[in-house]
C-alpha positions as CSV (number, residue, x, y, z in Angstrom):
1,X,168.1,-28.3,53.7
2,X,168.6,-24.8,54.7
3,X,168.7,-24.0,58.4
4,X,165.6,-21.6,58.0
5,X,163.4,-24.1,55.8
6,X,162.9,-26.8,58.8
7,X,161.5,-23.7,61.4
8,X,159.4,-23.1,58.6
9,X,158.1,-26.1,58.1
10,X,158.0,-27.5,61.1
11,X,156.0,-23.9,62.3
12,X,153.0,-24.5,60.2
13,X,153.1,-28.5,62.2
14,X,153.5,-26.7,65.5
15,X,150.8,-24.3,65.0
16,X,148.1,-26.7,63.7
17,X,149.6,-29.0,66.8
18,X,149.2,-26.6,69.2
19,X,145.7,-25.3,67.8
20,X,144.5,-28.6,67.9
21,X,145.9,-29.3,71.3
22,X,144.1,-26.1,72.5
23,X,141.1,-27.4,70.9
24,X,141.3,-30.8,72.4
25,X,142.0,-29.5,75.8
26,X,138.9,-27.0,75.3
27,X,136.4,-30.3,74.4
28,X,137.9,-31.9,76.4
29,X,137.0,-29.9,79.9
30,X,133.7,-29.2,77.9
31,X,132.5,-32.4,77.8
32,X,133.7,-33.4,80.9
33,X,132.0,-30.2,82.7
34,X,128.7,-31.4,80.9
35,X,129.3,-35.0,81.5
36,X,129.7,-34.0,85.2
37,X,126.5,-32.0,85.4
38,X,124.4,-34.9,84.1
39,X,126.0,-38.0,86.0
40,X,125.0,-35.8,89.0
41,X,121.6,-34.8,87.7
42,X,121.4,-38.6,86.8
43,X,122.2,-39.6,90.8
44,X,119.7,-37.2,92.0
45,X,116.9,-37.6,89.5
46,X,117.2,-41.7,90.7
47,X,117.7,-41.3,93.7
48,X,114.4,-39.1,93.9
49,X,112.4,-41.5,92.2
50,X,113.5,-44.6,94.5
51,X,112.9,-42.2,97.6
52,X,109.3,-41.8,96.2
53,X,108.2,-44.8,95.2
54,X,109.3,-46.3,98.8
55,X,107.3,-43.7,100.4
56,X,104.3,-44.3,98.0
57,X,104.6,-48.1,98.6
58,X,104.8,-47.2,102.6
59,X,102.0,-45.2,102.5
60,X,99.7,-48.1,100.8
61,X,101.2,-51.0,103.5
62,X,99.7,-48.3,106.4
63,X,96.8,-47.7,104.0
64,X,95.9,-51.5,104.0
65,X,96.7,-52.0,107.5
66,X,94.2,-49.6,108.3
67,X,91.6,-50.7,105.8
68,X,92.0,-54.2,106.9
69,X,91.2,-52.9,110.4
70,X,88.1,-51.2,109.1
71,X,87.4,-54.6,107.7
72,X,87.9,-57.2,110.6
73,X,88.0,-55.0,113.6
74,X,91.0,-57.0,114.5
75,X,93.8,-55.6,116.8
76,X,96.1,-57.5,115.3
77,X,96.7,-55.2,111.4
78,X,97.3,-52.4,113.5
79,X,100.5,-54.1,115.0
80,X,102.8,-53.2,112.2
81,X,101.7,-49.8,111.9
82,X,104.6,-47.9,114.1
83,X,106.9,-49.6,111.8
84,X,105.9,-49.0,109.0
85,X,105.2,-45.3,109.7
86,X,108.9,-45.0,111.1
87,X,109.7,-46.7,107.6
88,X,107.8,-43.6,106.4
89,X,108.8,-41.4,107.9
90,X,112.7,-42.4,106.7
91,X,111.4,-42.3,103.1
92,X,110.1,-39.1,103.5
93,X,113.3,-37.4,104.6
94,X,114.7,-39.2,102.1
95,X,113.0,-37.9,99.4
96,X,112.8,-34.1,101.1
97,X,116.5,-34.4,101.0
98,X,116.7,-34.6,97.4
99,X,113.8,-32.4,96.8
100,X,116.3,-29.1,95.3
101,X,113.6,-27.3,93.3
102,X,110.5,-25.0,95.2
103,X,107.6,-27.4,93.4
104,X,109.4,-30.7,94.9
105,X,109.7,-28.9,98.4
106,X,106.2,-27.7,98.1
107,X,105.0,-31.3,97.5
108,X,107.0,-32.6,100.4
109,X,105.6,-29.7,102.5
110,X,102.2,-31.3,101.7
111,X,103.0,-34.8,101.9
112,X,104.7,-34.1,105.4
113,X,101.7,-32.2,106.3
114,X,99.5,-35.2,105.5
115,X,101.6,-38.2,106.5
116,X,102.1,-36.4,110.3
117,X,98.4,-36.6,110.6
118,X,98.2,-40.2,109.3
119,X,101.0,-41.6,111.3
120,X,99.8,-39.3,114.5
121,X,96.5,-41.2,114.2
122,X,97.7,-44.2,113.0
123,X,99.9,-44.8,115.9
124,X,97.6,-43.6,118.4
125,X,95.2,-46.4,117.8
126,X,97.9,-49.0,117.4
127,X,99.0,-47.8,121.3
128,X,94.9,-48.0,122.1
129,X,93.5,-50.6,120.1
130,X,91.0,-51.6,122.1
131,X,89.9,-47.7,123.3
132,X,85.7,-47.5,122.1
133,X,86.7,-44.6,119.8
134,X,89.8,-46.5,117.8
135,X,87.3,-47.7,115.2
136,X,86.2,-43.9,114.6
137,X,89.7,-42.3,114.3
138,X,90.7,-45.3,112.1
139,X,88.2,-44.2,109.9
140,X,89.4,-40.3,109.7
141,X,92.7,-41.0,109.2
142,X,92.1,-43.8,107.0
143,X,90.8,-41.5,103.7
144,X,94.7,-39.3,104.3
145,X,96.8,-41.3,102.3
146,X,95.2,-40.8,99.1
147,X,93.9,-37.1,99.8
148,X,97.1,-35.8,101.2
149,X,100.3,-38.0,100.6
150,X,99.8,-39.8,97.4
151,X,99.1,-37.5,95.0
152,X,102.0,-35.0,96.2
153,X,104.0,-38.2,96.3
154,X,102.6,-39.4,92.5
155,X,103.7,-35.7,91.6
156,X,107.0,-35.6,93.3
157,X,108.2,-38.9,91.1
158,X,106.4,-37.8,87.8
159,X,108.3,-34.5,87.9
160,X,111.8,-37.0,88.5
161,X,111.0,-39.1,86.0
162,X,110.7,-36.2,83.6
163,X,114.2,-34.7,84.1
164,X,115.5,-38.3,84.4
165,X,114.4,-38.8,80.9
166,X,115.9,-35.2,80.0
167,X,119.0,-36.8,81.4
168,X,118.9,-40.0,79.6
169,X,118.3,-37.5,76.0
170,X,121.4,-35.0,77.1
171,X,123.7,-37.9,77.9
172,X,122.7,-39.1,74.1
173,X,123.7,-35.7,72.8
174,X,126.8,-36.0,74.7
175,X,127.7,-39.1,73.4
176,X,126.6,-37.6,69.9
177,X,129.2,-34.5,70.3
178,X,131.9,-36.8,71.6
179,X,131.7,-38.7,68.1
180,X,132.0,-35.4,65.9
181,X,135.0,-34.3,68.2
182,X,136.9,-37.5,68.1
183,X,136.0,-37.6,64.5
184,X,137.6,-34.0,63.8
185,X,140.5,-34.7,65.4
186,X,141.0,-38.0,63.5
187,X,141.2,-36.5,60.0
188,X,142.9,-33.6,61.3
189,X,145.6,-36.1,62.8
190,X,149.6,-34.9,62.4
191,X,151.8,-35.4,65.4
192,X,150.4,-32.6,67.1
193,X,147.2,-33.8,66.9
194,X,147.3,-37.3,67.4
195,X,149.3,-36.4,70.6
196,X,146.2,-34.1,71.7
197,X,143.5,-36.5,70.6
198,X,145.5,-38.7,72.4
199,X,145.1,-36.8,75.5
200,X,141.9,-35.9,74.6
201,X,141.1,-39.7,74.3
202,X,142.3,-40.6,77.5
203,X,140.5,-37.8,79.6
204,X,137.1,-38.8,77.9
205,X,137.5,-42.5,78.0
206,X,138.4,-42.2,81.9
207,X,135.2,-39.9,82.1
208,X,133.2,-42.3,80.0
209,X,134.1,-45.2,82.1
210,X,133.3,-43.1,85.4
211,X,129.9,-41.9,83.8
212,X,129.1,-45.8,83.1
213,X,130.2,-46.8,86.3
214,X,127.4,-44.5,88.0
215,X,124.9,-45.8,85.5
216,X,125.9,-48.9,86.4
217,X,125.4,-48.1,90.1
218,X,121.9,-46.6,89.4
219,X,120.3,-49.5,87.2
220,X,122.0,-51.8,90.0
221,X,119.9,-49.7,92.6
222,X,116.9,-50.0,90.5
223,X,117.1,-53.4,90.0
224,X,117.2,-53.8,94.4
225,X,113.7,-52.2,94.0
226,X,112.6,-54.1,91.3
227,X,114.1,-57.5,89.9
228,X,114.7,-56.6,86.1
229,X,116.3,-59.7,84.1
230,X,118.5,-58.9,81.4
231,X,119.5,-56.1,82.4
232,X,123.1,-56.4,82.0
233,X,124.1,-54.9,78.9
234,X,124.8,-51.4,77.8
235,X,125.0,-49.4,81.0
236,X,122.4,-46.7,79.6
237,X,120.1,-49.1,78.5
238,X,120.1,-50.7,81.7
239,X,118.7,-47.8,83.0
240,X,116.2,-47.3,80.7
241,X,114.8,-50.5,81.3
242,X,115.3,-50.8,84.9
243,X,113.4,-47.1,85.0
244,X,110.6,-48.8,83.1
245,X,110.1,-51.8,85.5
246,X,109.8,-49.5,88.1
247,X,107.5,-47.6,86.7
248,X,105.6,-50.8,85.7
249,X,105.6,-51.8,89.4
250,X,104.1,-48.7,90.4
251,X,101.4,-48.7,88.3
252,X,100.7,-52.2,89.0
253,X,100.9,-51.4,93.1
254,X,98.3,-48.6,91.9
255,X,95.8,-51.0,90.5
256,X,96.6,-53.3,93.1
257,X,95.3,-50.6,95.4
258,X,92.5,-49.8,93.7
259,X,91.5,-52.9,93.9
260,X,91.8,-53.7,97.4
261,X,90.1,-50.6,98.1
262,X,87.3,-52.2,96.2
263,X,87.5,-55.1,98.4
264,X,87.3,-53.5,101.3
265,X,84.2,-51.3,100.4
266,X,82.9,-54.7,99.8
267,X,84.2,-55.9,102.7
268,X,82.7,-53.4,104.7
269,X,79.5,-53.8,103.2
270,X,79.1,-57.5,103.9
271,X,80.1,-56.7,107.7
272,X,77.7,-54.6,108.1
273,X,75.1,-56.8,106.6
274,X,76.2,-59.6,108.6
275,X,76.4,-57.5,111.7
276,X,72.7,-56.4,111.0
277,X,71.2,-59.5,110.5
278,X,72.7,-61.7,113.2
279,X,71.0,-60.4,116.0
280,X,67.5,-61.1,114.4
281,X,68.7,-64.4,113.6
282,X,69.8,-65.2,116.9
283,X,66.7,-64.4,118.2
284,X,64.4,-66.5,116.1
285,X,66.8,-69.8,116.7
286,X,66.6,-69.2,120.3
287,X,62.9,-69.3,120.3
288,X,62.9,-71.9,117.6
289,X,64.9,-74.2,119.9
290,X,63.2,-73.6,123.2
291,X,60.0,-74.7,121.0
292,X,61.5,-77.8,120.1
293,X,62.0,-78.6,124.0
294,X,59.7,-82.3,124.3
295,X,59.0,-81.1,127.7
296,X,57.7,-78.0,126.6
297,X,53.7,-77.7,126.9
298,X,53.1,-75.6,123.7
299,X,55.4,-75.1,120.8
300,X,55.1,-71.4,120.7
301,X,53.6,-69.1,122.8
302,X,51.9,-66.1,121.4
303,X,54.6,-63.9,122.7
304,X,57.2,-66.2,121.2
305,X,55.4,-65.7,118.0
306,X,54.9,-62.3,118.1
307,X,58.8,-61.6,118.5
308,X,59.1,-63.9,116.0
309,X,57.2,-61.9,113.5
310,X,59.0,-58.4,114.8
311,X,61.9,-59.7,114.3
312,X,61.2,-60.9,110.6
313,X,60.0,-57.4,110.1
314,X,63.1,-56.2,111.3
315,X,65.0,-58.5,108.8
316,X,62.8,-56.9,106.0
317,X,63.4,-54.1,106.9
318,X,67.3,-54.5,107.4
319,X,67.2,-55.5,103.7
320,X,65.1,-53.2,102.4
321,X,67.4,-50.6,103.4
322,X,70.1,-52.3,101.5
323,X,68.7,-53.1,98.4
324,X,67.3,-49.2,98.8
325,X,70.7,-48.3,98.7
326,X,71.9,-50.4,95.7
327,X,68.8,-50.0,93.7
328,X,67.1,-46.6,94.8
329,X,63.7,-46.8,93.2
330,X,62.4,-43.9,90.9
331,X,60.5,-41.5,92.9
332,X,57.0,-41.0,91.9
333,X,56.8,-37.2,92.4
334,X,53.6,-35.8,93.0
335,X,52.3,-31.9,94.7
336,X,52.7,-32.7,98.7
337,X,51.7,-30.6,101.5
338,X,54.4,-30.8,103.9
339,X,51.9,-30.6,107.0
340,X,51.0,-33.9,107.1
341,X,53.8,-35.9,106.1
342,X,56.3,-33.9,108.8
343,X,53.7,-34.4,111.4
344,X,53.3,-38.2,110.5
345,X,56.3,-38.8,110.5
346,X,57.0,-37.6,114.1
347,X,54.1,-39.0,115.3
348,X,55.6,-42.2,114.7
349,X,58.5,-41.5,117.2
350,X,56.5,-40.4,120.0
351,X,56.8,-43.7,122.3
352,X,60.0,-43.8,121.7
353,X,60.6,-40.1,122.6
354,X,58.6,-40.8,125.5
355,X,60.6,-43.3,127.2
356,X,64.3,-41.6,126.2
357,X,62.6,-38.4,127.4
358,X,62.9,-36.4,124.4
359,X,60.7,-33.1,123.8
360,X,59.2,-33.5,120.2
361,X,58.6,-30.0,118.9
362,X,56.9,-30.0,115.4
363,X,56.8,-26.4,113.8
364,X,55.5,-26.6,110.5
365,X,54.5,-22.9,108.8
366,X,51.4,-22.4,108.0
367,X,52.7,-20.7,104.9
368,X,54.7,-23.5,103.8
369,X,54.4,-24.2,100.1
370,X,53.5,-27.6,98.8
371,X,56.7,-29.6,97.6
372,X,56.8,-31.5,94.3
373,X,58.2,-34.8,95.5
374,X,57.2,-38.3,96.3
375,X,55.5,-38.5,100.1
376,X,56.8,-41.9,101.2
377,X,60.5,-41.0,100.1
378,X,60.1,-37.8,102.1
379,X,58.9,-39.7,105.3
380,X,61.8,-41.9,104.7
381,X,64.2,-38.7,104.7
382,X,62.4,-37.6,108.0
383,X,62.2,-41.3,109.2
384,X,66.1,-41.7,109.3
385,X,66.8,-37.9,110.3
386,X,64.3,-37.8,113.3
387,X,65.7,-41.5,114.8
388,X,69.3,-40.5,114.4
389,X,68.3,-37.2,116.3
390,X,66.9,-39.9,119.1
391,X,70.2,-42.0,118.6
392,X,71.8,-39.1,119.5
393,X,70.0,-38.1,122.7
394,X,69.7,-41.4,124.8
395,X,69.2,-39.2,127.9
396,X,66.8,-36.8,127.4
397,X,67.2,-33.4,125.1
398,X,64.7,-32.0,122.7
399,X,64.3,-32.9,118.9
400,X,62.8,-29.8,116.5
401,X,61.5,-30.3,113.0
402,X,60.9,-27.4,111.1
403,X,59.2,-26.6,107.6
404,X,59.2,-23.1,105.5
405,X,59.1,-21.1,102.3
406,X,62.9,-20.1,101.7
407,X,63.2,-17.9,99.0
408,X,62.2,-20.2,95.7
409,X,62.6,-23.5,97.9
410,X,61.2,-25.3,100.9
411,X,63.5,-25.7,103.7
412,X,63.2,-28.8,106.4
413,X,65.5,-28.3,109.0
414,X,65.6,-31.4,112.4
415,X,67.4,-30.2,115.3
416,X,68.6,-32.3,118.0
417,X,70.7,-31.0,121.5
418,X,73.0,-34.5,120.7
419,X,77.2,-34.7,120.3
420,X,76.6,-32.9,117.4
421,X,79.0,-34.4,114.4
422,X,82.5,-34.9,114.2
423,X,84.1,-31.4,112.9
424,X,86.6,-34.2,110.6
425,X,83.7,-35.5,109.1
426,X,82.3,-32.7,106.9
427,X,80.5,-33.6,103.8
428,X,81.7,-37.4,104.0
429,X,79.1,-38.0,106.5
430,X,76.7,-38.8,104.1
431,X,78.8,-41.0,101.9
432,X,77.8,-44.8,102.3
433,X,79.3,-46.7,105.5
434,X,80.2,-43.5,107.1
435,X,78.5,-43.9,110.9
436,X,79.2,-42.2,114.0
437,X,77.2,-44.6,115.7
438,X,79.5,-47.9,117.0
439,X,76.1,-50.6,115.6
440,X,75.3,-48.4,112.7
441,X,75.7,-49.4,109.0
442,X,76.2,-45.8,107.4
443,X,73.6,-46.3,104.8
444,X,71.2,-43.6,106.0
445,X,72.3,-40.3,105.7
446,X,73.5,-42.0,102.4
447,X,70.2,-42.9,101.0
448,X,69.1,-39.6,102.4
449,X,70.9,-37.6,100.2
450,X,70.5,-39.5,97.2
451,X,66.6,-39.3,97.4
452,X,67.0,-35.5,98.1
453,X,69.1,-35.1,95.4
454,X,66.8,-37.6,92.9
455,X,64.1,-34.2,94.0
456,X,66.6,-31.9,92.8
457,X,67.2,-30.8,95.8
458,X,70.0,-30.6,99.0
459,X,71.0,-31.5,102.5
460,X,73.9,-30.7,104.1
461,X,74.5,-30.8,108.0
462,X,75.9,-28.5,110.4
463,X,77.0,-28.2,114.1
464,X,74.5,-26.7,116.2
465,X,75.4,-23.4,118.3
466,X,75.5,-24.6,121.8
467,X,75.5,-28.4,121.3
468,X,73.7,-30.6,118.8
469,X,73.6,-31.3,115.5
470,X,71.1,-29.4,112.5
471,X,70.1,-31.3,109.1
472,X,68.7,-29.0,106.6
473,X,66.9,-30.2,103.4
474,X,65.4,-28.2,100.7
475,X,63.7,-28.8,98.2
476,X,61.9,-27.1,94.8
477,X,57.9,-25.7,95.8
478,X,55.5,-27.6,94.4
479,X,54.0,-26.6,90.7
């Protein structure tokens, strides 16, 4: 063989060697730039949606704490609130920490906004359980979680599980462009090549092995959250289904939720039934048993049987107002001069104002339209707005109930000179169990606004300059 021939030979070897070693070494720190970005996108994305979840699932333990509180009035479920809000509070810097884009920091902003008002209150009546006015702030923390944490928190993890499965998909397209590469350098093997897929082997299979070890590590991380079995296999699989028995447990903790929230409006309800009616009862078994005293001249005195009989009117009228609530009956709507039913409906309180010292002022316009509306659904409206006026004033003040034309409508407005309601109340004062008042159901302003609003009309209430509170209802003239 000629000197020159083997150069020549071998230079063709060489050059595909060396092109293919350039091209291996090129893929190589490709793939393993790419396979870098997404084991880290794969951390964070994981670690976002664990941080989440434990701040959602945080969040509900106070929520319930707080609810059960609501329920029982017992001390005791508000015990393990600082706990659990510094176990929120962790979870929430958790998740801020791995919040890197300006919509997951803007959720955090709001969730932190919200959960510093829910663990400010929260912890404050833990440290005064026992304070008159814990039952009220319980309440006005207690709608936060839902409002103001959750549904950041809800949006926080959907947004990580959305890039987590972007991840997943761009680690299958890796995986897809590793194949074509090896695959390429297989039939393009000489001993150039093979020594650069070699190389080029090696490099990827260590990669490959670190990106499955930090799968591994997340499906194990997972599965401390939730216990997934079988999950053992294929490290990206793992994932997957560890990913999807978290998100299974969430929304099972969500209907979980919504169901004890349903309890606990129940709950709620049957306290206040039961708080209602005990007091009548009590009084009737006293009197029954002092009647059943042998040494007792009469049975029943007509004093006796006149509480008696109040107090079953009481109880009638205790579940009336329930079963008004549940079953509102149709109003009968009919042309109604306001004049008479405001003034009746006053006059009813005027003992009462009497002894609590309470000015009655009754200013009803002379050029008040007629209302189309059912008259002893209207004196119920006035009925509950006029006593909570009193309720409000137990010593002394003045109540004013006003009627006139205001532009197409009628407008009723009672004024008292009371507390005035809570400024964190709003519109929620009217939803049902809602009460300011420590023996009060919070069925009245409820029933209120739904007969108002049968009428096609409205009622909103409003602090009144200088003290007090002012209840406006209006509602459509009269055809």
């Amino acid at each position: 063989m000629k000197p020159r021939l083997v150069p020549r030979l071998l230079l063709p070897v060489l050059a595909l060697s060396v092109l293919l070693l350039v091209t291996a070494v090129g893929s190589a720190w490709y793939l393993r730039s790419i396979q870098r970005q997404l084991s880290t996108a794969l951390e964070e994305n994981v670690a976002s949606v664990v941080s989440g979840q434990r701040l959602e699932s945080t969040v509900r333990e106070i929520d319930a704490s707080l609810d059960r509180y609501l329920i029982t009035g017992d001390p005791a479920h508000l015990e393990a609130v600082p706990d659990l809000a510094e176990r929120g509070r962790d979870a929430l810097r958790e998740a801020e920490a791995w919040a890197f884009t300006d919509r997951e920091r803007e959720l955090m902003g709001r969730a932190r906004a919200g959960y510093v008002r829910l663990a400010s209150g929260a912890g404050e009546a833990a440290r005064t359980p026992r304070a008159p006015d814990t039952r009220g702030r319980v309440a006005a923390v207690a709608v936060l979680p839902e409002s103001e944490i959750l549904g950041p928190a809800r949006e926080y993890r959907r947004l990580n599980e959305d890039a987590l499965a972007g991840t997943s998909r761009a680690t299958h397209e890796l995986a897809d462009r590793l194949t074509v590469v090896l695959l390429a350098l297989g039939l393009c093997g000489a001993g150039g090549g093979l020594l650069g897929g070699w190389v080029l082997t090696t490099g990827l299979r260590r990669s490959i092995e670190l990106t499955e070890g930090r799968m591994r590590g997340a499906a194990a991380r997972l599965r401390s959250v939730v216990a997934v079995p079988g999950a053992d296999g294929d490290p990206a699989e793992a994932v997957e289904v560890s990913v999807t028995a978290v998100l299974d447990r969430l929304r099972q903790v969500e209907r979980d939720a919504l169901r004890a929230e349903q309890l606990a409006l129940v709950g709620q309800m049957a306290a206040g039934v039961a708080h209602e009616v005990r007091n009548p009862l009590m009084a009737i078994k006293l009197l029954v048993q002092a009647a059943a005293d042998p040494h007792r001249a009469a049975p029943f005195r007509p004093r006796d049987l006149a509480v008696i009989e109040g107090e079953i009117v009481r109880l009638e009228g205790i579940v009336s107002g329930f079963l008004d609530f549940a079953r509102p009956p149709a109003p009968d709507k009919q042309v109604v001069d306001l004049a008479p039913v405001v003034t009746g409906a006053v006059a009813a309180f005027r003992g009462r104002a009497d002894l609590q010292k309470v000015a009655l002022v009754v200013d009803v316009s002379a050029a008040a339209p007629a209302v189309h509306a059912d008259p002893n659904q209207l004196r119920q409206v006035l009925h509950n707005l006029v006593g909570n006026a009193l309720d409000a004033q137990p010593g002394g003040g003045e109540v004013r109930v006003t009627a006139a034309a205001a532009g197409g409508d009628v407008e009723v407005r009672v004024e008292d000179r009371g507390g005035g309601p809570p400024a964190d109340l709003g519109e929620r004062i009217f939803d049902p169990f809602v009460s300011t008042k420590p023996t009060g159901v919070g069925l009245g302003l409820s029933i209120c606004r739904r007969i108002v609003e049968s009428h096609g009309g409205a009622i909103r209430a409003v602090a009144r300059p200088g003290g007090g509170a002012v209840f406006t209802v209006r509602l459509p003239r009269g055809s």
